[in-house]
MOPAC internal coordinates of N, CA, C and O (Angstrom, degrees):
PM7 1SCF
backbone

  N    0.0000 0     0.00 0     0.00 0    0    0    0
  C    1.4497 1     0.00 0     0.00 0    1    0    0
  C    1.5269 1   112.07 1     0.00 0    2    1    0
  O    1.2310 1   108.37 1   128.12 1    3    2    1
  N    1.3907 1   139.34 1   -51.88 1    3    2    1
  C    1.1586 1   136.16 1  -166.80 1    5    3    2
  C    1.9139 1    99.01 1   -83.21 1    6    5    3
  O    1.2310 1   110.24 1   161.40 1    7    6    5
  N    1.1949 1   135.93 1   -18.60 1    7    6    5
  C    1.4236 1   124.09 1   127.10 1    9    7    6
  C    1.6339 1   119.20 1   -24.58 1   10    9    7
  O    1.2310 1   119.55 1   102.68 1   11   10    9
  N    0.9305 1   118.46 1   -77.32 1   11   10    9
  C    1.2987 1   100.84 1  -170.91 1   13   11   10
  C    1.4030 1   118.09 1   -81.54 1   14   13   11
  O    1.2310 1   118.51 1   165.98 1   15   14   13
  N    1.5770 1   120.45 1   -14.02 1   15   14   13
  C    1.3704 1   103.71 1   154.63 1   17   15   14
  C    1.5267 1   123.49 1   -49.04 1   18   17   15
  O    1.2310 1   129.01 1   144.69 1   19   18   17
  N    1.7716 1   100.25 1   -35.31 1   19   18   17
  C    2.1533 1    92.41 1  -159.06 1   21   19   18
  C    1.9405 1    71.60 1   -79.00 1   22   21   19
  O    1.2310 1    91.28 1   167.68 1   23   22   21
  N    0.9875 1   165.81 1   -12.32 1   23   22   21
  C    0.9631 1   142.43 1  -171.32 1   25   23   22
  C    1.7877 1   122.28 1   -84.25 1   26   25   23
  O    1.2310 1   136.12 1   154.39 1   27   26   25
  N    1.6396 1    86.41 1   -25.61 1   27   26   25
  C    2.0172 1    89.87 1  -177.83 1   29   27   26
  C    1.3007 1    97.57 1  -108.71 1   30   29   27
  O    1.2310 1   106.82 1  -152.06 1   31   30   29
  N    1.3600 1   142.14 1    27.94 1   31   30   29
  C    1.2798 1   120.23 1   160.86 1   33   31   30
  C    1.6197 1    98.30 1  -112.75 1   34   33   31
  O    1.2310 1    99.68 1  -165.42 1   35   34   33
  N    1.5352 1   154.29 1    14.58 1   35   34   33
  C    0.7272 1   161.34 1  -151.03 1   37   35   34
  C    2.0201 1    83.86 1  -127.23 1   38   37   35
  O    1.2310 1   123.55 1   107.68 1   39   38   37
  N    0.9355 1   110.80 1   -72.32 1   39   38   37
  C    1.6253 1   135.83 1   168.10 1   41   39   38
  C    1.8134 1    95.57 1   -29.52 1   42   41   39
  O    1.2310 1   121.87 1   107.09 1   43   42   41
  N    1.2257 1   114.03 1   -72.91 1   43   42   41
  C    1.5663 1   126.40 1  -157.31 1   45   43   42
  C    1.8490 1    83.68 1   -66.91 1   46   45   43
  O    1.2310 1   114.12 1   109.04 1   47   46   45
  N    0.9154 1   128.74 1   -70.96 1   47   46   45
  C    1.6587 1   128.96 1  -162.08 1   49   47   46
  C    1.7421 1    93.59 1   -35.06 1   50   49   47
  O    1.2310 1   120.05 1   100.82 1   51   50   49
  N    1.2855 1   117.51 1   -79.18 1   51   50   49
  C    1.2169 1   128.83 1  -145.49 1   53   51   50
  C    1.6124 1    96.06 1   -65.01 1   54   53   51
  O    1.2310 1   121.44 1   146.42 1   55   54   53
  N    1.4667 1   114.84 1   -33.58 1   55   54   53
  C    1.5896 1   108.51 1   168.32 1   57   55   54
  C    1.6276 1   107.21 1   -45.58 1   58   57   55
  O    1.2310 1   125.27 1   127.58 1   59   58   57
  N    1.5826 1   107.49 1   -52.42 1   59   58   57
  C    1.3507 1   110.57 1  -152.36 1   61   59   58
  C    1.7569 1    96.48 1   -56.99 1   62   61   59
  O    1.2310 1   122.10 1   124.33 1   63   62   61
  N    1.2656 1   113.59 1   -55.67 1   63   62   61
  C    1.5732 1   128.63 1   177.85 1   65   63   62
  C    1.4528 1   114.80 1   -12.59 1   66   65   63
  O    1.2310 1   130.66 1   126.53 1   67   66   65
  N    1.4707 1    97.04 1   -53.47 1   67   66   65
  C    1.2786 1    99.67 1  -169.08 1   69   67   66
  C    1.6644 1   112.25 1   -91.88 1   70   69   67
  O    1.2310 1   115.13 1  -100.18 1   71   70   69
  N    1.2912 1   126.84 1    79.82 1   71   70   69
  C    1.5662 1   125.88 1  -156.06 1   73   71   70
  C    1.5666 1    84.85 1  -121.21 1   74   73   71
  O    1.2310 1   111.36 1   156.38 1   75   74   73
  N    1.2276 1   133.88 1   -23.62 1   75   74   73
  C    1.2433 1   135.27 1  -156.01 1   77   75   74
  C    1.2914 1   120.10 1    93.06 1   78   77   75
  O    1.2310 1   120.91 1    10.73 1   79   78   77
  N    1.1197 1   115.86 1  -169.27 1   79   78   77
  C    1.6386 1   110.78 1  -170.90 1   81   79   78
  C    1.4902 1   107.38 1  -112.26 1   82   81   79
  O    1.2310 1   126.65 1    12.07 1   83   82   81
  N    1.3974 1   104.81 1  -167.93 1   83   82   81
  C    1.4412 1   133.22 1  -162.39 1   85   83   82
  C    1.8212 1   118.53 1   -59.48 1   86   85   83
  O    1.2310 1   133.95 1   141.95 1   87   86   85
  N    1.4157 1    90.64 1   -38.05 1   87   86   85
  C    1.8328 1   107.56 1  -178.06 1   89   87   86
  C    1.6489 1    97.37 1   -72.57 1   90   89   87
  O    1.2310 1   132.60 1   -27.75 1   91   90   89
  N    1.5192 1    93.27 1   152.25 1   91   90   89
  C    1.4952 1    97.61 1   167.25 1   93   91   90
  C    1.8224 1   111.27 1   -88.28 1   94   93   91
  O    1.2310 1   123.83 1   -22.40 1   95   94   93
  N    1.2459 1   110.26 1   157.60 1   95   94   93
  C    1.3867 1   109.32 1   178.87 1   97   95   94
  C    1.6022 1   104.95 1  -117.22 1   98   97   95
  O    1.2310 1   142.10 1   -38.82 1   99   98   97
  N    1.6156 1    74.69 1   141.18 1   99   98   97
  C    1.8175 1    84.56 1   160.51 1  101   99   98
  C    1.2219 1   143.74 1   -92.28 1  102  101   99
  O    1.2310 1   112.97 1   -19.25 1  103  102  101
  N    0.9998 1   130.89 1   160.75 1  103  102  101
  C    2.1083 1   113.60 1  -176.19 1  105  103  102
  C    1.4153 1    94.68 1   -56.87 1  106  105  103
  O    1.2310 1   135.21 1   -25.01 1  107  106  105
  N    2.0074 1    88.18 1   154.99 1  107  106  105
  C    1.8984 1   104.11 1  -178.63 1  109  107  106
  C    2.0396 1    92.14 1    87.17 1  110  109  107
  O    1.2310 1   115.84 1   148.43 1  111  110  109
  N    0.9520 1   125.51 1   -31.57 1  111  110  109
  C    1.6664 1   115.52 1   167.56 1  113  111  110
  C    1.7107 1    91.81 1   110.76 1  114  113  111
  O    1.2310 1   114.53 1  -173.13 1  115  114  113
  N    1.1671 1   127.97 1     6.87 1  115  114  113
  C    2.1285 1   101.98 1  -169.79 1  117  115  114
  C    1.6591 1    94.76 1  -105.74 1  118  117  115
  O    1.2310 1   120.08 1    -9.21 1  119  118  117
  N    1.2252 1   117.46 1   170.79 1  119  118  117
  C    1.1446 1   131.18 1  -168.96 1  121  119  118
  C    1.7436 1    95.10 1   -78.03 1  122  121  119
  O    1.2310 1   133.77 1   -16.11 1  123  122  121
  N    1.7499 1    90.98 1   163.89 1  123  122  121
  C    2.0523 1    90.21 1   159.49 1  125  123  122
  C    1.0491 1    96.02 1   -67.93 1  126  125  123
  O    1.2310 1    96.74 1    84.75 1  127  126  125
  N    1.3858 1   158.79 1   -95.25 1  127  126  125
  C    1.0442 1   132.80 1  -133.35 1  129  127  126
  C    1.5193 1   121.59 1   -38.85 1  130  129  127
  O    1.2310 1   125.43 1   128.61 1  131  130  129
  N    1.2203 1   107.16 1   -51.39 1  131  130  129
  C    1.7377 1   119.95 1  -166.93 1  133  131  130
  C    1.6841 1    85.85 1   -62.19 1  134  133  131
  O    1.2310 1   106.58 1   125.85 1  135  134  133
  N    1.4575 1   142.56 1   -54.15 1  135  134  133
  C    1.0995 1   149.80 1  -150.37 1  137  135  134
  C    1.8312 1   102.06 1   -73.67 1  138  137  135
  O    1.2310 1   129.27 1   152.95 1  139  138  137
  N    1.0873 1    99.73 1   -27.05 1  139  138  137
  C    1.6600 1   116.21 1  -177.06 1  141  139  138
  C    1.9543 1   106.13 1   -67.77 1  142  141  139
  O    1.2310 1   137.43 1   107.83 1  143  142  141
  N    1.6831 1    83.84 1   -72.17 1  143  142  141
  C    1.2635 1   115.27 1   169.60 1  145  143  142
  C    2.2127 1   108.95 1   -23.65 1  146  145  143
  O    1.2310 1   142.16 1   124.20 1  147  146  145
  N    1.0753 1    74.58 1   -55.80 1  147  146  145
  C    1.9742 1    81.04 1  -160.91 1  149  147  146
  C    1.4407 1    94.67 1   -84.42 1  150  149  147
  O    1.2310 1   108.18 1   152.88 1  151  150  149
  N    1.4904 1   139.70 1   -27.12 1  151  150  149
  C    1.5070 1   108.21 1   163.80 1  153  151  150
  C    1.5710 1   121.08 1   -87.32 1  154  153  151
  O    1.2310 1   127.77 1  -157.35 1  155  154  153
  N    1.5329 1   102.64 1    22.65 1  155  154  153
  C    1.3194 1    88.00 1  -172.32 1  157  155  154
  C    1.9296 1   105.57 1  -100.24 1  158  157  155
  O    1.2310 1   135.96 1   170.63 1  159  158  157
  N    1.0843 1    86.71 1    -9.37 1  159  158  157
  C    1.9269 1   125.40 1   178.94 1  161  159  158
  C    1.6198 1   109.98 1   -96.08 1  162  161  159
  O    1.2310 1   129.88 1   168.91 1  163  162  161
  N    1.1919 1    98.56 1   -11.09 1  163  162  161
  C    1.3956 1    97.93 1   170.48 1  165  163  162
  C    1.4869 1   106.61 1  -103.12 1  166  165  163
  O    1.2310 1   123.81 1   132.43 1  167  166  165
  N    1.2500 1   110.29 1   -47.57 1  167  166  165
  C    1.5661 1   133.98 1   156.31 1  169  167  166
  C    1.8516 1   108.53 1   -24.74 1  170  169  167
  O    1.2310 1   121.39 1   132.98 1  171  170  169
  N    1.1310 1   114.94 1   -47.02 1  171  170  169
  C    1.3662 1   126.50 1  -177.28 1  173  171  170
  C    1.4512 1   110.90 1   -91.43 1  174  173  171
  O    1.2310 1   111.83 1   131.58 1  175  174  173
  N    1.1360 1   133.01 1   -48.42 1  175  174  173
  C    1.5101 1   125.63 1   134.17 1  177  175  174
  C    1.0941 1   133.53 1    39.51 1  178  177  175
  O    1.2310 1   140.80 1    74.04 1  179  178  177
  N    1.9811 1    77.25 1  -105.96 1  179  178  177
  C    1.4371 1    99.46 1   176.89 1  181  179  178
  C    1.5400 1   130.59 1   -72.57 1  182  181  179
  O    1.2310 1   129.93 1   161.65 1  183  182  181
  N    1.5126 1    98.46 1   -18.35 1  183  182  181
  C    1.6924 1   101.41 1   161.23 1  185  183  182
  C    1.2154 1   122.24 1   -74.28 1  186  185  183
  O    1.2310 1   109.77 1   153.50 1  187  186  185
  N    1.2337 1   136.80 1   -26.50 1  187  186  185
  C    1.0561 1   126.84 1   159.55 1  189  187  186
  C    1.3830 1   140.75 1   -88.45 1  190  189  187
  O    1.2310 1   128.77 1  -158.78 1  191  190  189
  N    1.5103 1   100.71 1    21.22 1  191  190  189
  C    1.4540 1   126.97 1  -173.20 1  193  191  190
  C    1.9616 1   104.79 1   -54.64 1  194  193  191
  O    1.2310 1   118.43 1    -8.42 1  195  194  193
  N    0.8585 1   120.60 1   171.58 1  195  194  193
  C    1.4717 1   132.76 1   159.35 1  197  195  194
  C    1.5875 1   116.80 1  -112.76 1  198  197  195
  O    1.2310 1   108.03 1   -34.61 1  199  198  197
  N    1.0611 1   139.96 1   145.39 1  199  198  197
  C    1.3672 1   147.42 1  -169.23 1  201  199  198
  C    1.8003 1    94.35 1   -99.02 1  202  201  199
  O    1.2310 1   124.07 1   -61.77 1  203  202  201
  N    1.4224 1   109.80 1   118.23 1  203  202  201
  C    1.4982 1    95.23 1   170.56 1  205  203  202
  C    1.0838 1   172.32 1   -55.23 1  206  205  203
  O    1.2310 1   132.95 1   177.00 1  207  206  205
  N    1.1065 1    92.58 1    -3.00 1  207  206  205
  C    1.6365 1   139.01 1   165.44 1  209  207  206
  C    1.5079 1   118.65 1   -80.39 1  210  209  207
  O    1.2310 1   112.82 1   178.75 1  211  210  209
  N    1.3339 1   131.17 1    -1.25 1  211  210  209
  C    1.2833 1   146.13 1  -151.12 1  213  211  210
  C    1.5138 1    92.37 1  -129.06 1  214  213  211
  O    1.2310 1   111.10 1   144.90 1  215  214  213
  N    1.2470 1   134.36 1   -35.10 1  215  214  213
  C    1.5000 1   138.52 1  -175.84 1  217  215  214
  C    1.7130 1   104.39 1   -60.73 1  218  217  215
  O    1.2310 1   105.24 1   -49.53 1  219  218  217
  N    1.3662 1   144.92 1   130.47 1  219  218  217
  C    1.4495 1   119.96 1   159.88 1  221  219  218
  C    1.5081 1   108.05 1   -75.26 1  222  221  219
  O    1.2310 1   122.34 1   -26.90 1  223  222  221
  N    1.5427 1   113.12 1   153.10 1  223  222  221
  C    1.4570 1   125.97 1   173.63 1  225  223  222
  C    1.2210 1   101.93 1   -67.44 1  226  225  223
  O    1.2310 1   123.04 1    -1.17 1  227  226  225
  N    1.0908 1   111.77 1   178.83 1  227  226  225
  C    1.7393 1   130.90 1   163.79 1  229  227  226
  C    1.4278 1    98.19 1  -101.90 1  230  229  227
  O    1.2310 1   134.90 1   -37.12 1  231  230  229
  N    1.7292 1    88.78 1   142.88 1  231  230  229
  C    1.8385 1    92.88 1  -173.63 1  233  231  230
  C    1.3965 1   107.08 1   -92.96 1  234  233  231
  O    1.2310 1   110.60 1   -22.65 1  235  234  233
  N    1.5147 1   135.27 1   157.35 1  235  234  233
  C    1.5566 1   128.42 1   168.57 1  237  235  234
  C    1.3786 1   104.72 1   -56.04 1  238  237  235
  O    1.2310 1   112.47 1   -24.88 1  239  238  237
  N    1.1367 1   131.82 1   155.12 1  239  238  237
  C    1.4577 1   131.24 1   136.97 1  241  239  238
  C    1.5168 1   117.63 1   -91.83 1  242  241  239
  O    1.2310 1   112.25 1   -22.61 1  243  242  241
  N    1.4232 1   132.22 1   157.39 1  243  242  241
  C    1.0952 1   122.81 1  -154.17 1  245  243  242
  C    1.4354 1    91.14 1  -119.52 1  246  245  243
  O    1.2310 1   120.10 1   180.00 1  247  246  245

């Protein structure tokens, strides 16, 4: 038994290690910042969107 204790607390630490870090996350896994970041680019986007009707078609050729 104390075998596999010195064996799972070596195990349990390095689990714990890996908890992630300090920032909070947002759903989808990216940080707020990164989460900030991409609607603010999405944010810009859509202002510079075009209305579809504003594009010219392509004409047939005959």
């Amino acid at each position: 038994m104390p075998r596999t204790a010195t064996l799972a607390l070596p195990a349990l630490l390095l689990l714990a290690a890996c908890s992630g870090s300090d920032e909070d996350t947002a759903p989808g896994g990216v940080t707020q910042s990164e989460a900030a970041a991409l609607n603010d680019a999405a944010a810009m986007l859509d202002a510079n969107a075009l209305a579809p009707d504003t594009v010219a078609q392509p004409k047939e050729t005959p």
